[in-house]
Structure formats: C-alpha cells, structure tokens
Residue frames relative to the residue before (quaternion, step in Angstrom):
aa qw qx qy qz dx dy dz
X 1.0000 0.0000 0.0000 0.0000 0.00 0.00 0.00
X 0.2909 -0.6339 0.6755 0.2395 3.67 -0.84 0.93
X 0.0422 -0.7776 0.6271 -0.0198 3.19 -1.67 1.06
X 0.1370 -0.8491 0.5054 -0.0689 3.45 -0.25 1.17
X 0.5571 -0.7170 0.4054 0.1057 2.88 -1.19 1.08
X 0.1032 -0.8105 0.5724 0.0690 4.04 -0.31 0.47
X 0.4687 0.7570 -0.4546 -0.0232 3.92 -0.38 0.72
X 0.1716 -0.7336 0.5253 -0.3955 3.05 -0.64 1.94
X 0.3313 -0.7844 0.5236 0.0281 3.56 -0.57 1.44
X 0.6565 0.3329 -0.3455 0.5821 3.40 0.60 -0.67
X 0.5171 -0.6897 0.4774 0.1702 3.59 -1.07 1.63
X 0.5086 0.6748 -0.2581 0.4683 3.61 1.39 -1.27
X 0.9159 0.0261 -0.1364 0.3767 3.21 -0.19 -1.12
X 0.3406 0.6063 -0.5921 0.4071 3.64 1.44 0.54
X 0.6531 0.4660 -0.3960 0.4466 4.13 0.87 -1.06
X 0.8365 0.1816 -0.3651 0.3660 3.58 0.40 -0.26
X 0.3544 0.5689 -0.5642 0.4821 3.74 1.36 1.13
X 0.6069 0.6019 -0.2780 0.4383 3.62 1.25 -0.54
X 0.4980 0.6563 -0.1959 0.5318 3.35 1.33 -1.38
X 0.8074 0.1964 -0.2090 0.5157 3.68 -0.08 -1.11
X 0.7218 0.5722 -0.3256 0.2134 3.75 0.54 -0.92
X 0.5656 0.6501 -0.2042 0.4644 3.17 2.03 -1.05
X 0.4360 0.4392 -0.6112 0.4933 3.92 0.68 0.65
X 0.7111 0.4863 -0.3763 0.3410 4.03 0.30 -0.66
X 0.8224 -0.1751 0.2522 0.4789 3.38 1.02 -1.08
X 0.6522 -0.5197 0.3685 0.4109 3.71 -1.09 0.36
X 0.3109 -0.8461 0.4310 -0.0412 3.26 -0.93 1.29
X 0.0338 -0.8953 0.4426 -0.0372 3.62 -0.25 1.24
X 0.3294 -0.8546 0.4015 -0.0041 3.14 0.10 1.45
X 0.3623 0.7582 -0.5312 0.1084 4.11 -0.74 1.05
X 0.4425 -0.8248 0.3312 0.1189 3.00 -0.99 1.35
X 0.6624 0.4770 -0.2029 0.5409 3.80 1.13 0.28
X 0.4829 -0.6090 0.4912 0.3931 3.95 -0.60 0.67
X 0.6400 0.6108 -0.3524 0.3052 3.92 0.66 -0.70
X 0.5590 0.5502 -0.1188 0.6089 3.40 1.65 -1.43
X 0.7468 0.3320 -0.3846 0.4292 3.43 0.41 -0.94
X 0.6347 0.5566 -0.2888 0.4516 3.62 0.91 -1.01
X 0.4664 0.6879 -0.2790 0.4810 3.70 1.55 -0.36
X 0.8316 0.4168 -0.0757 0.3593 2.89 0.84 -1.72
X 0.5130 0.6328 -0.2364 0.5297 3.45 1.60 -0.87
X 0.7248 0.5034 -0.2994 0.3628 3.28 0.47 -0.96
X 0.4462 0.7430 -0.2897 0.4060 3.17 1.30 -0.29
X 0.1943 -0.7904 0.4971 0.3006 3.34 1.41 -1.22
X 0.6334 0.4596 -0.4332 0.4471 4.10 0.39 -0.30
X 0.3188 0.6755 -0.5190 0.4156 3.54 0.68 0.77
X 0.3295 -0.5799 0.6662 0.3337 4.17 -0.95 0.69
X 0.7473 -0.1351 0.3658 0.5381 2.93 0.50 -2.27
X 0.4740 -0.7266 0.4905 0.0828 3.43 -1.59 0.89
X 0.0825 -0.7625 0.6343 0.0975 3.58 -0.32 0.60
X 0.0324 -0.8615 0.5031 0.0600 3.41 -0.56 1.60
X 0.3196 -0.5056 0.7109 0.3698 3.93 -1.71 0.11
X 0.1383 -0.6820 0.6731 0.2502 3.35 -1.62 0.07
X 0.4109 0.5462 -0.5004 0.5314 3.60 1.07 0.77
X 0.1871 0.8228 -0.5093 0.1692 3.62 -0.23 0.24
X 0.4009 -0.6077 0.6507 0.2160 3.20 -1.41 0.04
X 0.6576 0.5885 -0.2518 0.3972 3.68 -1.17 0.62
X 0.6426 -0.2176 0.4629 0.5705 2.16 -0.37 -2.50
X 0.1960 -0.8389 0.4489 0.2373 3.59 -0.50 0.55
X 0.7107 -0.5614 0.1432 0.3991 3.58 -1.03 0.78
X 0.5556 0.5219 -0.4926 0.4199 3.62 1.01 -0.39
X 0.5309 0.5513 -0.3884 0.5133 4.16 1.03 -0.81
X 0.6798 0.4497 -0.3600 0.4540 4.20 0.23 -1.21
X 0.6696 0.4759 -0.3170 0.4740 3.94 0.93 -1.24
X 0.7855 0.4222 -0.2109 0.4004 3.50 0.50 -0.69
X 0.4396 0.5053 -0.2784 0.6884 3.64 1.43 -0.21
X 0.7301 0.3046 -0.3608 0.4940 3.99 -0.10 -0.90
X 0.7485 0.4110 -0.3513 0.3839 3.79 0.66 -0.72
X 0.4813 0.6592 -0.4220 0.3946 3.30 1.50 -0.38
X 0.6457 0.4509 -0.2271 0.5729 3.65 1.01 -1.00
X 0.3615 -0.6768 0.5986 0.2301 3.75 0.56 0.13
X 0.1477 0.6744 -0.5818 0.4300 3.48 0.77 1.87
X 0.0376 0.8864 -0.4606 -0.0256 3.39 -0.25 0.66
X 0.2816 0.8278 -0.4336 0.2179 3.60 1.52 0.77
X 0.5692 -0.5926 0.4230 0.3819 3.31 -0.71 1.68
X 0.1559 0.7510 -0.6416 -0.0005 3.58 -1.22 0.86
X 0.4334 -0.6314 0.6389 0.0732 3.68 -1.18 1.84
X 0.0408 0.8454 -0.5209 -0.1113 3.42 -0.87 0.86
X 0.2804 -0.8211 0.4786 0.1348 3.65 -0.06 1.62
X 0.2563 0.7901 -0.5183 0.2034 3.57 -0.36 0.74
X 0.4205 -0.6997 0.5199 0.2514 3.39 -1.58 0.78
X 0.8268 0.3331 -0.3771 0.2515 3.48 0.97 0.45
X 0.4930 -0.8382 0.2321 0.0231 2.65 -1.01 1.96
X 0.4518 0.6625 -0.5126 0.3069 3.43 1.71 -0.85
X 0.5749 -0.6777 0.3900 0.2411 3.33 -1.71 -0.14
X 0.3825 0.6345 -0.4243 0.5207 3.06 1.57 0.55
X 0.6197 0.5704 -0.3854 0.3769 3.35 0.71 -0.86
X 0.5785 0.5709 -0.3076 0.4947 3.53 1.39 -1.76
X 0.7363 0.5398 -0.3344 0.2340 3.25 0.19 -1.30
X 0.6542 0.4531 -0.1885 0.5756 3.59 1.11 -1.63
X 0.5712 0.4269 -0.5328 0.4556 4.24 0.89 -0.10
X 0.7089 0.4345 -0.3662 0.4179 3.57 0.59 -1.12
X 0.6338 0.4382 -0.4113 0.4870 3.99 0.68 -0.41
X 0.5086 0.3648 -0.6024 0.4954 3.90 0.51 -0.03
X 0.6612 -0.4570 0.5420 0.2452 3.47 -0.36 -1.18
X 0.1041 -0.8139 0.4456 -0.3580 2.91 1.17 1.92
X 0.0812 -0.7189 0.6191 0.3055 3.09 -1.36 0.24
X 0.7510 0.0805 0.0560 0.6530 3.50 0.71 -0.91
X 0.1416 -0.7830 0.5885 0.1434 4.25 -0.67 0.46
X 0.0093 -0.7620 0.6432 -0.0738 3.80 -0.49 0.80
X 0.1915 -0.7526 0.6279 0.0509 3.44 -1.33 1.17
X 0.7498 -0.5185 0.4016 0.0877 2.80 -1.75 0.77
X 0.4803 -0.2755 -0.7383 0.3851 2.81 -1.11 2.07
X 0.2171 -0.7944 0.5019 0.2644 2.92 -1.70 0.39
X 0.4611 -0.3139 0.5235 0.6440 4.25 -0.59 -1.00
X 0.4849 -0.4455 0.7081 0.2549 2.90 -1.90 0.18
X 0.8141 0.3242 -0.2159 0.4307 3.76 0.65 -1.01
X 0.4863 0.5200 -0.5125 0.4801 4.06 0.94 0.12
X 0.9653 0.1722 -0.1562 0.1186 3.96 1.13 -0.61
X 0.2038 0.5594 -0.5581 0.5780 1.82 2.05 1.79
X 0.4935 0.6267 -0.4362 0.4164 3.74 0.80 -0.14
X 0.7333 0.5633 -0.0570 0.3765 3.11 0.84 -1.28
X 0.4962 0.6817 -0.1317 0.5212 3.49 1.56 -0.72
X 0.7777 0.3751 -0.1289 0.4877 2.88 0.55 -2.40
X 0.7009 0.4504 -0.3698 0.4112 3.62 0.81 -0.74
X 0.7255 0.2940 -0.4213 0.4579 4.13 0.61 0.04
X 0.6376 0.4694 -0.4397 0.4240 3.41 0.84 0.73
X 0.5656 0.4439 -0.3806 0.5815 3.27 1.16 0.06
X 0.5280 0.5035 -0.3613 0.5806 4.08 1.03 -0.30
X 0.7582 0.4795 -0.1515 0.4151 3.45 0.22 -1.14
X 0.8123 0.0022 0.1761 0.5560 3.59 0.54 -1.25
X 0.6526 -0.4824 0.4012 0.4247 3.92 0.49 0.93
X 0.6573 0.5642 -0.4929 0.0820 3.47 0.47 -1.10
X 0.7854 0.2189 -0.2283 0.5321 4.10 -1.32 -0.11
X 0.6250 0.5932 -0.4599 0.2143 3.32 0.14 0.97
X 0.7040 0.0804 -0.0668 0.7025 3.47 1.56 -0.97
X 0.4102 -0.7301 0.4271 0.3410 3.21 1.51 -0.44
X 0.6592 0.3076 -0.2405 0.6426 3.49 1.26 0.72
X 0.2897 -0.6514 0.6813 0.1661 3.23 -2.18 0.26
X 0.2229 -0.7566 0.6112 0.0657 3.42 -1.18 1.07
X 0.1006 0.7359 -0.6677 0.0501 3.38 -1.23 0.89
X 0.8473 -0.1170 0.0211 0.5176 3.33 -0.46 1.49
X 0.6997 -0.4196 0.1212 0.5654 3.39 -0.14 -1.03
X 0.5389 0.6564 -0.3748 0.3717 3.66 1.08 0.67
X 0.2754 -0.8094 0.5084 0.1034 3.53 -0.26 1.46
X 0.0473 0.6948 -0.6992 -0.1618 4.03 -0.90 0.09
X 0.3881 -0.6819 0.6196 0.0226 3.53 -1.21 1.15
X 0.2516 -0.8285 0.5003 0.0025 3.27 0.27 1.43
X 0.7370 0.2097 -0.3512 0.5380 4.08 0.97 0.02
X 0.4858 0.6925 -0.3093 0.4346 3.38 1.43 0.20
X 0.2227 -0.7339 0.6093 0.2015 3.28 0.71 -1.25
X 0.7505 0.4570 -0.3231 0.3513 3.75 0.87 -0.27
X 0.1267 -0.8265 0.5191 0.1770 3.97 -0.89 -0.20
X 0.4286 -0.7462 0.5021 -0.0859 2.99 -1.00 1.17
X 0.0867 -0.7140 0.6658 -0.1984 3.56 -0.50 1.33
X 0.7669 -0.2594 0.1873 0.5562 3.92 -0.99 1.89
X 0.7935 -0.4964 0.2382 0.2594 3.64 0.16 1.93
X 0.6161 0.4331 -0.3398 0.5634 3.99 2.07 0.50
X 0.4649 -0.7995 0.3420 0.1667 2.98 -1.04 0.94
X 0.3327 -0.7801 0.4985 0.1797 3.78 -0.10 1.30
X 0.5773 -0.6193 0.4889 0.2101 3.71 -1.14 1.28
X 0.4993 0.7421 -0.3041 0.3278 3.21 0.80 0.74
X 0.0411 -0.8896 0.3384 -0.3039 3.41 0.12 2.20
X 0.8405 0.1742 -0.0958 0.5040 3.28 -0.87 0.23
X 0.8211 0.2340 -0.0177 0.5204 3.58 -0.67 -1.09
X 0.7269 0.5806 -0.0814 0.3578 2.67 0.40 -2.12
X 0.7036 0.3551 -0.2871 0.5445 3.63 0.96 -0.67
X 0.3831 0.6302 -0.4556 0.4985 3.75 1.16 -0.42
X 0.8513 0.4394 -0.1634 0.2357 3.07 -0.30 -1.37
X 0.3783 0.7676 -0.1291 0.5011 3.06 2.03 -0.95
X 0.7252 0.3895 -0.0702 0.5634 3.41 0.74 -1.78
X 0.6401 0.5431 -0.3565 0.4101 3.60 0.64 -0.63
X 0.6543 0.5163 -0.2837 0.4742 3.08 0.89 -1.35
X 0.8934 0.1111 -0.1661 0.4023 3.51 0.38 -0.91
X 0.4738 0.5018 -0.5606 0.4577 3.08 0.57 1.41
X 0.6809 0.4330 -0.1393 0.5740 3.21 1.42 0.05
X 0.0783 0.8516 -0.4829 0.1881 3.59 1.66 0.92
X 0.8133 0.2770 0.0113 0.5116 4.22 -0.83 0.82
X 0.6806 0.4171 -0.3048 0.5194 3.73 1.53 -0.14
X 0.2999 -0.7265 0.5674 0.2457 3.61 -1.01 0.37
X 0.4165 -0.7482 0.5098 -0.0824 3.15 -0.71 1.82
X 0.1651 -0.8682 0.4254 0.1948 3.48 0.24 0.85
X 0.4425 -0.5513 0.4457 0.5493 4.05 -0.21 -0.32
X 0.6421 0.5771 -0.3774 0.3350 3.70 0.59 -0.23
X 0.7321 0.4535 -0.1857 0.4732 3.09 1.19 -1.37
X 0.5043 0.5279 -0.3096 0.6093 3.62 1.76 -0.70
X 0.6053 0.5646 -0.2926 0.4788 3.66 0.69 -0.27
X 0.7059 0.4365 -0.1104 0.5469 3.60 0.56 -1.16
X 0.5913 0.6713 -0.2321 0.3820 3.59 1.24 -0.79
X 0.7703 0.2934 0.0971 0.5578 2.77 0.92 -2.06
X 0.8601 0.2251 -0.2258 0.3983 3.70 0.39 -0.48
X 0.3991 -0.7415 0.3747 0.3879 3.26 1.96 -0.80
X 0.5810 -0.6873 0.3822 0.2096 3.21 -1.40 0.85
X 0.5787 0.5471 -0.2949 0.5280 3.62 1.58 0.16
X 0.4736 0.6896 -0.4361 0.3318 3.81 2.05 -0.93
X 0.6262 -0.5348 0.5372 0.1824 3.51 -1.89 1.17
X 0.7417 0.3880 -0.2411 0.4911 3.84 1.26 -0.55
X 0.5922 -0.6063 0.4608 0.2634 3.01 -1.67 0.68
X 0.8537 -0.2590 0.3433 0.2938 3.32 -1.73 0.09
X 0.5487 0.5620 -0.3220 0.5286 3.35 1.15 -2.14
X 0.5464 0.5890 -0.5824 0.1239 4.26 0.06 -0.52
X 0.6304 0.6654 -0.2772 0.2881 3.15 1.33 -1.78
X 0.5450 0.6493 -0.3311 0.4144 3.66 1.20 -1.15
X 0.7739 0.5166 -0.0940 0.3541 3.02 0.39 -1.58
X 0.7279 0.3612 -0.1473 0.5639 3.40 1.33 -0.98
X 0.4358 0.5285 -0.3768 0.6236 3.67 1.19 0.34
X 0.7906 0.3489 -0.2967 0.4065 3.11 -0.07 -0.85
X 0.5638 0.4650 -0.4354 0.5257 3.85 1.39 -0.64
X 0.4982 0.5342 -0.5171 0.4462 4.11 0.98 -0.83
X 0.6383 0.5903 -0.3877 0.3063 3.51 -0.27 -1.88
X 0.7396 0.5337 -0.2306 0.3391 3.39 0.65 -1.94
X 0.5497 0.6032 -0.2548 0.5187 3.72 1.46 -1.02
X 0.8234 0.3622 -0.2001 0.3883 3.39 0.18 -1.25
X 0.1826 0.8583 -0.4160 0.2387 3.50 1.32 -0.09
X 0.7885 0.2818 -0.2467 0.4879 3.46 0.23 -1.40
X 0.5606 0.6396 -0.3751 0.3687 3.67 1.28 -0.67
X 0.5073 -0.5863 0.5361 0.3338 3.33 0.31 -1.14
X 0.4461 0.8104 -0.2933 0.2414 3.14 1.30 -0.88
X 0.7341 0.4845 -0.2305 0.4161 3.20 1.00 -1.66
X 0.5149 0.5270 -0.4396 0.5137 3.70 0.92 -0.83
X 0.8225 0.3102 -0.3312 0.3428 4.30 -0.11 -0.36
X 0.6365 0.4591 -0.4222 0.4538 3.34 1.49 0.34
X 0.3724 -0.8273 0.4135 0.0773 3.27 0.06 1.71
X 0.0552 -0.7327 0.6492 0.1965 4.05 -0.89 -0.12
X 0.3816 -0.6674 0.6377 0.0481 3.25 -1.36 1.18
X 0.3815 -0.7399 0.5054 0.2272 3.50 0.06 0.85
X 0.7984 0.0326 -0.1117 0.5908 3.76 -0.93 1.34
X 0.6912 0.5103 -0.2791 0.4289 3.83 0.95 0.15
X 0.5689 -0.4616 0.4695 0.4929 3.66 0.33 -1.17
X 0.6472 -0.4226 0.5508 0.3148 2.72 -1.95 -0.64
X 0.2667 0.6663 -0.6898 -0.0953 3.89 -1.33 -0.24
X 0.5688 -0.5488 0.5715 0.2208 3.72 -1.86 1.03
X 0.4295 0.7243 -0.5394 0.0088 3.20 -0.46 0.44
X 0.3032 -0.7381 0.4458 -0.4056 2.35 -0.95 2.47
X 0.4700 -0.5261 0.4199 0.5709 3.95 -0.53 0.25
C-alpha cells in the first residue's frame, strides 16, 4: 500500500486534499510542521504533500530538517504563496515539485503520479524488475524466469520495499511501520517471521542470499 503524507492546518481542505489523493494510496493526515516532521522521520512515507503556512514549524523548517537527515521523501508543496521567491527558497530547501493554491483536482493527482513514478518506478510499467524477477504492482503477483513465485500479501509488500529500496538499510521498525503500520495489534517479532517465509520463496532465485541482516538492525538488498 502506498501511503502518503497530508500536512495542512486548515482541517477542511486537508479532507478534501484527502478526498482526491486517496485513489493513489492510504492517507495520513497532520496538522502542525512538528507532527509532520515527526511523521517523515519515520521513513514509511511514499510522499508528503506540504503547507508552508503551518503551525509549530513551518514547511520551509520540516524541508530543511528532513534534508538535513538525508531523508529524501518526494515532497509536493501545496501552498497559497505564489510570488517567486517563495518557489525559489521551497525548491532550495528540498522540494520536489511546488503547486499553489486554488488548485485542479487533476494537475495534483497529475502531479503525485509523476514524483512517484520519478522517485519509485511507480505509474509507469506498473511493475518492478530485478534481474530476472518481475513484481506486478496492479497484480499483486511475482514472477521468477516467466513462473509464478507463491508470493502474497505481506510477503509481496515486503518484496516491493526491499526493491524499491536497493543499497538502503531497512530497519525492522521502519519495515514494520511500512508493512503492518503504526496502529497494527502485532508485534515487531512479525518481520522475523515473515522474512524468513520471503527468504524461503526466493530460494530458487537467489534473491534471498542478497538480502543481508544486520544483527539488532534490519535488513538491506544489496543488489546491482
């Protein structure tokens, strides 16, 4: 599930930034630069639709903090100010794309689909390739030399994480929060347990041998 980030004081139009955004992916919704900058840090973020009016903290402070940490989650910044200084000093914090206020409904779902498809493969072939292993992103299924690998639910999540995330260390927390969420009735102990059912899939591939564990740390792919 792609999960995207929504921060925006005025409650109104965060529900109808929610409204259009929620065909792409699960929507999380805060209303202060502190929370949002809270929330990012987390890392299980696709992407962030920012205000730079805020409370707190304001969005140039959240853009410059996340890049300080060498966070690099596409972030849309939705904002009524239009002058070009404003653009200019969003795109030096560490923008991805700056949109102003009123907007279409369809330039920012346009807009979305294009830094996730820049960013993370997504809306483009509808799929991820590794070597010779395909994941069908509107499928849900994966493919290994043109056969399909029992690989589902969770298990394909995780899949996608990993290889959208080729060369990064993947903590169990953040692979945790990703995949089960930060509200989920289970523990931590899941990630083990599902890895090891992944690992068990990817056997004939090879796959499992390049998804390393870092003892007391996590997991990273490291892969061409």
């Amino acid at each position: 599930m792609i999960k995207l980030l929504v921060i925006e004081d005025d409650h109104v139009l965060s529900e109808n930034i929610k409204e259009i955004i929620s065909e792409i992916g699960e929507v999380t919704q805060v209303y202060d630069g502190s929370e949002g900058l809270y929330e990012l840090e987390s890392g299980v973020y696709y992407l962030a639709v920012l205000d730079l009016m805020i409370p707190e903290m304001n969005g140039y402070e959240v853009l410059a903090q996340l890049r300080k940490q060498k966070m690099m989650t596409p972030v849309l910044i939705l904002t009524a100010k239009d002058g070009l200084e404003d653009k200019i000093e969003g795109f030096e914090r560490g923008a991805d794309d700056y949109l102003t206020k009123p907007f279409y409904r369809e330039e920012l779902l346009m807009r979305i689909k294009a830094l996730l498809k820049r960013s993370l493969g997504l809306f483009n072939e509808h799929s991820l390739a590794y070597q010779e292993i395909i994941c069908d992103l509107h499928q849900n299924t994966v493919e290994y030399k043109k056969q399909l690998l029992p690989i589902q639910g969770k298990e394909f999540e995780l899949l996608v994480y990993f290889l959208q995330n080729k060369g990064i260390i993947l903590t169990k927390e953040q692979i945790f929060d990703r995949i089960w969420g930060f509200d989920s009735d289970t523990t931590i102990t899941v990630v083990e347990v599902y890895m090891s059912n992944l690992r068990k899939h990817l056997r004939e591939t090879g796959l499992d041998k390049e998804i390393k564990t870092l003892r007391n740390v996590g997991y990273i792919l490291q892969g061409e």
